[in-house]
Every structure is written in structure tokens, then in C-alpha cells.
C-alpha positions in Angstrom: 114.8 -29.2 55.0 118.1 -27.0 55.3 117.7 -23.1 55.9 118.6 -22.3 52.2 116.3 -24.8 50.5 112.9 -23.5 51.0 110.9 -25.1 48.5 108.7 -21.6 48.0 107.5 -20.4 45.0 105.6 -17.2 43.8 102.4 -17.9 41.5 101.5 -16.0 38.4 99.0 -14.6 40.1 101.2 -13.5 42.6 104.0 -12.3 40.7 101.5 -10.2 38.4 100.1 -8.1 41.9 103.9 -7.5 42.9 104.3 -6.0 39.4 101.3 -3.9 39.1 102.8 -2.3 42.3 106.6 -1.9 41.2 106.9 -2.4 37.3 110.4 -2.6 37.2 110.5 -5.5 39.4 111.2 -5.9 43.2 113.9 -7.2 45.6 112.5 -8.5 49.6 115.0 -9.5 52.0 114.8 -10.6 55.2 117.7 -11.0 57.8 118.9 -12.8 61.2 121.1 -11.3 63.3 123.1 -11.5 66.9 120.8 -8.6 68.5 117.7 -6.2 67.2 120.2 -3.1 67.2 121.7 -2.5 63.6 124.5 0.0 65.3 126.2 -2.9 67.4 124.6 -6.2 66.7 126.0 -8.7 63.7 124.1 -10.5 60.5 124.3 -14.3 60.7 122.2 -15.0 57.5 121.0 -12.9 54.2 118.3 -14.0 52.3 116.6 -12.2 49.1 113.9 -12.9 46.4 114.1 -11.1 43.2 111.0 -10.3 41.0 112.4 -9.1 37.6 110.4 -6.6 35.5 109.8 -9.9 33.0 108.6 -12.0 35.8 111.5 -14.3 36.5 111.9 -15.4 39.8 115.5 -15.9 41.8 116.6 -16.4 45.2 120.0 -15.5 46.8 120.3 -17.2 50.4 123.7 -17.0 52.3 124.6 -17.4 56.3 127.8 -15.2 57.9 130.0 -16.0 60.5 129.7 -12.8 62.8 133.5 -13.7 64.6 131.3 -13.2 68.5 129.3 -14.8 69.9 125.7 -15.0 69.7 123.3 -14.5 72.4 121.3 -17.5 73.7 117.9 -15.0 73.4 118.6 -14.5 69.7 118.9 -18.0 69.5 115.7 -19.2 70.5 114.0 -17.3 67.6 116.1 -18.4 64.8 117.7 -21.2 65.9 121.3 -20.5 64.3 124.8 -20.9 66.6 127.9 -19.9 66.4 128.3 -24.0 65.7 126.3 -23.8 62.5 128.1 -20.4 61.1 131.6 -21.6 61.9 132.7 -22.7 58.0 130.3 -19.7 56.9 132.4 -16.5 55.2 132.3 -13.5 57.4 130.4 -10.6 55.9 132.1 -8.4 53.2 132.4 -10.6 50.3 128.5 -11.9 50.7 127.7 -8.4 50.8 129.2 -7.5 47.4 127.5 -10.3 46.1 124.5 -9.6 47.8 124.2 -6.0 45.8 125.7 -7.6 42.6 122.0 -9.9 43.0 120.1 -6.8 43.7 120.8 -4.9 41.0 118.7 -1.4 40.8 115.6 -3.0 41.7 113.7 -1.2 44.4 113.8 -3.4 47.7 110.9 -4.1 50.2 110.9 -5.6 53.8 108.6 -6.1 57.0 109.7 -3.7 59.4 112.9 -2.6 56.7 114.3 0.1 58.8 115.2 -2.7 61.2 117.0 -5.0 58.4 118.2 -2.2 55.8 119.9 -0.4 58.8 122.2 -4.0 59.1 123.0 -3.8 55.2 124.2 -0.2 55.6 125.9 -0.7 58.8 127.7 -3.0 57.2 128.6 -1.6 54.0 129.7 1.5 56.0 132.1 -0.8 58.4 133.5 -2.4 55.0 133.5 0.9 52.6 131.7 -0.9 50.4 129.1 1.3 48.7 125.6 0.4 47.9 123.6 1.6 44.8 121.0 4.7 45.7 117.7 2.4 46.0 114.4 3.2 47.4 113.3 1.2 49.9 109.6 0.1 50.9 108.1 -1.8 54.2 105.0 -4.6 53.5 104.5 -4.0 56.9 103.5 -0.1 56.3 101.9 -0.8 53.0 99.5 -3.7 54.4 98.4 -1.5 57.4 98.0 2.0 55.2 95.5 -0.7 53.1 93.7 -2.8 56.1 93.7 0.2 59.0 90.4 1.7 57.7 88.5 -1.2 56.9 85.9 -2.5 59.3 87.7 -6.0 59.8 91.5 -5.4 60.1 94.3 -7.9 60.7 94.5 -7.9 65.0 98.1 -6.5 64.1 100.9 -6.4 61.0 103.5 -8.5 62.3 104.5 -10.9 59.5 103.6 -14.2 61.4 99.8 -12.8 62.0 99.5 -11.2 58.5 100.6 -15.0 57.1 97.5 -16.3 59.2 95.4 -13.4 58.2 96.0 -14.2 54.1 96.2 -17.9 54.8 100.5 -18.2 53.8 102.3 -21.2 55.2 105.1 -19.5 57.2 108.3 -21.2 59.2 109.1 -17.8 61.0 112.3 -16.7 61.3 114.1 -18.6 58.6 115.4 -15.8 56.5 114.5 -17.3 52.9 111.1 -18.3 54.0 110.3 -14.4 55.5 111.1 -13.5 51.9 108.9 -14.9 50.1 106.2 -14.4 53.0 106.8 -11.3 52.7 106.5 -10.4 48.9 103.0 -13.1 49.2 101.5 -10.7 51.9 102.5 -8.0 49.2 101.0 -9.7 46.5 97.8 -10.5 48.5 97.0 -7.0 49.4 97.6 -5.6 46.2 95.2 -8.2 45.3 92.5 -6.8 47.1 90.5 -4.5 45.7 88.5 -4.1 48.7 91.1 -1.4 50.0 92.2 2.0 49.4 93.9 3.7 46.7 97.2 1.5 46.7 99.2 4.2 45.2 98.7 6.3 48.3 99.2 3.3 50.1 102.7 2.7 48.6 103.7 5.9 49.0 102.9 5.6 52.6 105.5 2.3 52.9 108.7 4.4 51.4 110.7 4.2 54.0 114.1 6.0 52.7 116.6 6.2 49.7 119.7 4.8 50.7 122.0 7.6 49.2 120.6 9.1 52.4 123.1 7.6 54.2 126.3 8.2 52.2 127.3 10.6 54.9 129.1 9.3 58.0 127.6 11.2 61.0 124.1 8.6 59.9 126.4 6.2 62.0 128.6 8.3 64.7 128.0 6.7 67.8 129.7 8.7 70.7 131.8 7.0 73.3 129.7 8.5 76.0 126.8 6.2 74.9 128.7 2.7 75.8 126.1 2.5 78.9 123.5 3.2 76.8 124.2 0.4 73.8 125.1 -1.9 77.0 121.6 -0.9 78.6 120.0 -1.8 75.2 121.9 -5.3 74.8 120.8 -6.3 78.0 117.1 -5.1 78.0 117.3 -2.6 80.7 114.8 0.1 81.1 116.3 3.8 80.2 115.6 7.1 81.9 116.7 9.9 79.3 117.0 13.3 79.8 115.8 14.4 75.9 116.1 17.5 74.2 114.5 17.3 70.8 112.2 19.8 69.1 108.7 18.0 69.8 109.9 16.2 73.0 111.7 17.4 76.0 112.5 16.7 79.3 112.7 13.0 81.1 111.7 10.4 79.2 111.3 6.4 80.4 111.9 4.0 77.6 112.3 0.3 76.7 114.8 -0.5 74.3 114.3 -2.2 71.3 117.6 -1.3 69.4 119.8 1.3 68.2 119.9 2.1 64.8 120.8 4.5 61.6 118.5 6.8 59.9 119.3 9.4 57.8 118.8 12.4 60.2 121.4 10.8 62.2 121.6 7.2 64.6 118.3 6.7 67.3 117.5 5.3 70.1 114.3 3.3 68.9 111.8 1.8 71.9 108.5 2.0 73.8 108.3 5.0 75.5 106.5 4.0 78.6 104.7 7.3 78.9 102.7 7.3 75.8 102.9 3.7 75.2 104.1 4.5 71.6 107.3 3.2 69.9 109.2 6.1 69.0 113.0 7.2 68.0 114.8 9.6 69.7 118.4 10.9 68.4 121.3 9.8 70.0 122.9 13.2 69.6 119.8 14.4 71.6 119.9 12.4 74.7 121.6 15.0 77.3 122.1 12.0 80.1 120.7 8.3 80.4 120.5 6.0 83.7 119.1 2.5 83.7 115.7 2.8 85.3 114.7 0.4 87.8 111.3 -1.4 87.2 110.0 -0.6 90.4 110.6 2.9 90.6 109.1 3.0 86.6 105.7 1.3 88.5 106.0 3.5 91.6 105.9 6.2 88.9 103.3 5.3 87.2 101.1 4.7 90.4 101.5 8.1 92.0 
């Protein structure tokens, strides 16, 4: 079965749960890409599944050609090379399409900050402009529902969610996270076991992408090139950090670089609390690669 011919379909059932959540229909996409940092790393395939307010059903599926190369550790995941994107179009043409399909339907993904911040990155590389849509994560929407309850899902990454709500899944093929994703949706709409789902959708808005018509969402300074090249290659980060609730030295592992509205982060495991957290480019005073053994040594004294 090729990537773009996922034989997935949405039932009635399933397609009346999305709607009682977003009337006016609902757009999920899902994305692979070069690298897990929107601000420097490539899309190599777009795939979207369109709910209409009527109940019709489309899908719009479509791999890029990033022009560099792509790492071997991407590849393992999604099993796309530069080989299999070489007669694919490069970016801004399926992009225009891509927001032609789209429409003004509100747009959901698991972990969207991650594969929105691509779209925009993109769009802003191109100048071409994207419609002012809000944007919802299944991924804060199913744990806002399942958190309180006494027998949760043992986390909300998409792959364990499918097993939780029993959802065939062939991870990382863009089309089939798609439709994964709008069933884990449906499925916990479904359950009337939960909390008050409007609360709980209000807890999965992520952003409204006129948020990022303004360029300094993606100024990236030159005096960060060691930090993206820290990033690409997985290095752990000592930061000197000066923002309002956080100060001081700070030891991180990277997980990517990416836009956000109040301005491009540093998102990673901060290995002092143990949590994932962002922290403001524009914030980060100095930054040195941070040698495992002296992050243990640390920790041990």
C-alpha cells in the first residue's frame, strides 16, 4: 500500500462526535519532516482529512522534495529518502493548494504546535499568507478529558492513545496519523464518562494563526547558529536564561526550535525539573554544549 492510499475511513458515528465538537467542520493534518525543529528543519510529506459541516469526508495527501538532505535518524521513523522525494514538487505550490483544501475550517493535530509551526515557517519563507484559523491539539483535548479519571491512558502520545481506543495505526505515515487522529478525537468525545468537553476543548486551543503575521515570530539571530547546530545534533545545552519566571543557568535537552507567537523558543526537557518547557530565544543571554558527564556529576553532588 503506497503512503497516499490509506484505505481509512471515518464512520457515521465517528464523524457525528467530531461534529458535536466543531460544527462547522474540522481539518487534521499530520506531517513528516527532515528534523523535530520547525525554525531549520524541512517538510517531506503533508497529509490532511477534511470533515465538512455536512459530513463529507476528503483527503488531501502530498510528499515535497526538501532540496537537502535528510538525516538517517529521521529516516528510521518515517521511512521516506531523498530517493523517494526526488520527482516530488518542492514546497510552495503544495502549500497554496494545501490552504485552498483547508478552507476556513478550524484545524486540529497531536502535538500541533510541532506541525503548525512547519506550515507557518513555511508560508513565511514563501510570503504566502494563510487564512486567520484557530488551531486545536487531540493530544491536549484527550488528556484535559482522561487526566482526572481513575484509569487514564499510561500517556497521550498518538501510538498509545490508538491502543488505548483500540484504532489500527501504521505510525508515522502522514495520511494514516490523520485519520488516527480525528478517531482518537471522535472516540473521546464519545465518552461520556469524562468531563465537561467544552472546558476540555477550550483547554486544546493552542493559537490563532494571525498571531503570527508579524515577522519577529520567526527572527532567529545569527548568534544562535551553535545553538540550532547543538539542537540538530542532540547535544545537551547549558543556558544562561533570563526570563520573568526563570533565571539563571539552565541544563536542557533539545527537542527543537520553533515559532510561537510571543516570539521563536527553544523547546526541551529541562533536566532540572524534568519538565518540557520553552524558553525564548531572545532570552537566552549565552549557551554552551553541556557534557553528559558533567550534567551527572551535577546532579550527584
Amino acid at each position: 500500500m503506497s503512503r497516499g492510499q490509506a484505505s481509512l475511513q471515518l464512520t457515521s458515528e465517528e464523524i457525528t462526535s467530531i461534529l458535536s465538537l466543531f460544527p462547522g467542520g474540522l481539518v487534521a493534518v499530520d506531517l513528516e519532516t527532515t528534523g523535530l525543529s520547525p525554525l531549520v528543519d524541512k517538510i517531506i510529506e503533508i497529509a490532511a482529512v477534511k470533515v465538512t459541516k455536512e459530513g463529507a469526508v476528503s483527503t488531501f495527501h502530498q510528499l515535497i522534495n526538501p532540496m537537502i538532505d535528510i538525516p538517517e535518524f529521521t529516516i528510521q521513523f518515517h521511512g521516506l529518502t531523498n530517493f523517494d522525494l526526488i520527482a516530488a514538487p518542492t514546497i510552495k505550490k503544495p502549500l497554496k493548494t494545501f490552504w485552498d483544501f483547508v478552507g476556513r475550517h478550524p484545524m486540529i493535530a497531536h502535538n500541533s504546535s510541532f506541525d503548525l509551526g512547519y506550515l507557518i515557517k513555511s508560508c513565511h519563507d514563501h510570503q504566502i499568507e494563510f487564512p486567520p484559523l484557530d488551531i486545536y491539539d487531540s493530544c491536549r483535548y484527550v488528556r484535559a478529558i482522561y487526566k482526572p479519571l481513575p484509569a487514564p491512558p499510561k500517556n497521550y502520545k498518538l501510538s498509545t492513545l490508538c491502543e488505548f481506543f483500540h484504532i489500527p495505526l501504521r505510525h508515522h505515515v502522514a495520511l494514516e496519523d490523520t485519520f488516527a487522529c480525528l478517531k482518537v478525537t471522535a472516540a473521546t468525545a464519545a465518552d461520556k464518562k469524562g468531563s465537561n468537553h467544552k472546558v476540555a476543548l477550550e483547554k486544546s486551543f493552542v493559537f490563532r494563526l494571525s498571531s503570527f503575521y508579524q515577522n519577529e515570530c520567526f527572527n532567529f539571530s545569527s548568534r544562535l547558529n551553535g545553538l540550532r547546530d547543538m539542537v540538530q545534533n542532540k547535544n545537551l545545552v547549558q543556558i544562561d536564561y533570563r526570563g520573568k519566571n526563570m533565571k539563571g543557568i539552565r541544563w536542557v535537552r533539545p527537542i527543537g526550535l520553533m515559532p510561537l507567537p510571543k516570539g521563536p523558543v527553544l523547546f526541551g526537557e529541562c533536566l532540572l525539573s524534568g519538565m518540557n518547557k520553552s524558553f525564548l530565544l531572545k532570552k537566552i543571554k549565552n549557551y554552551s554544549r553541556l557534557e553528559a558527564s558533567l550534567w551527572k556529576k551535577g546532579v550527584n553532588d
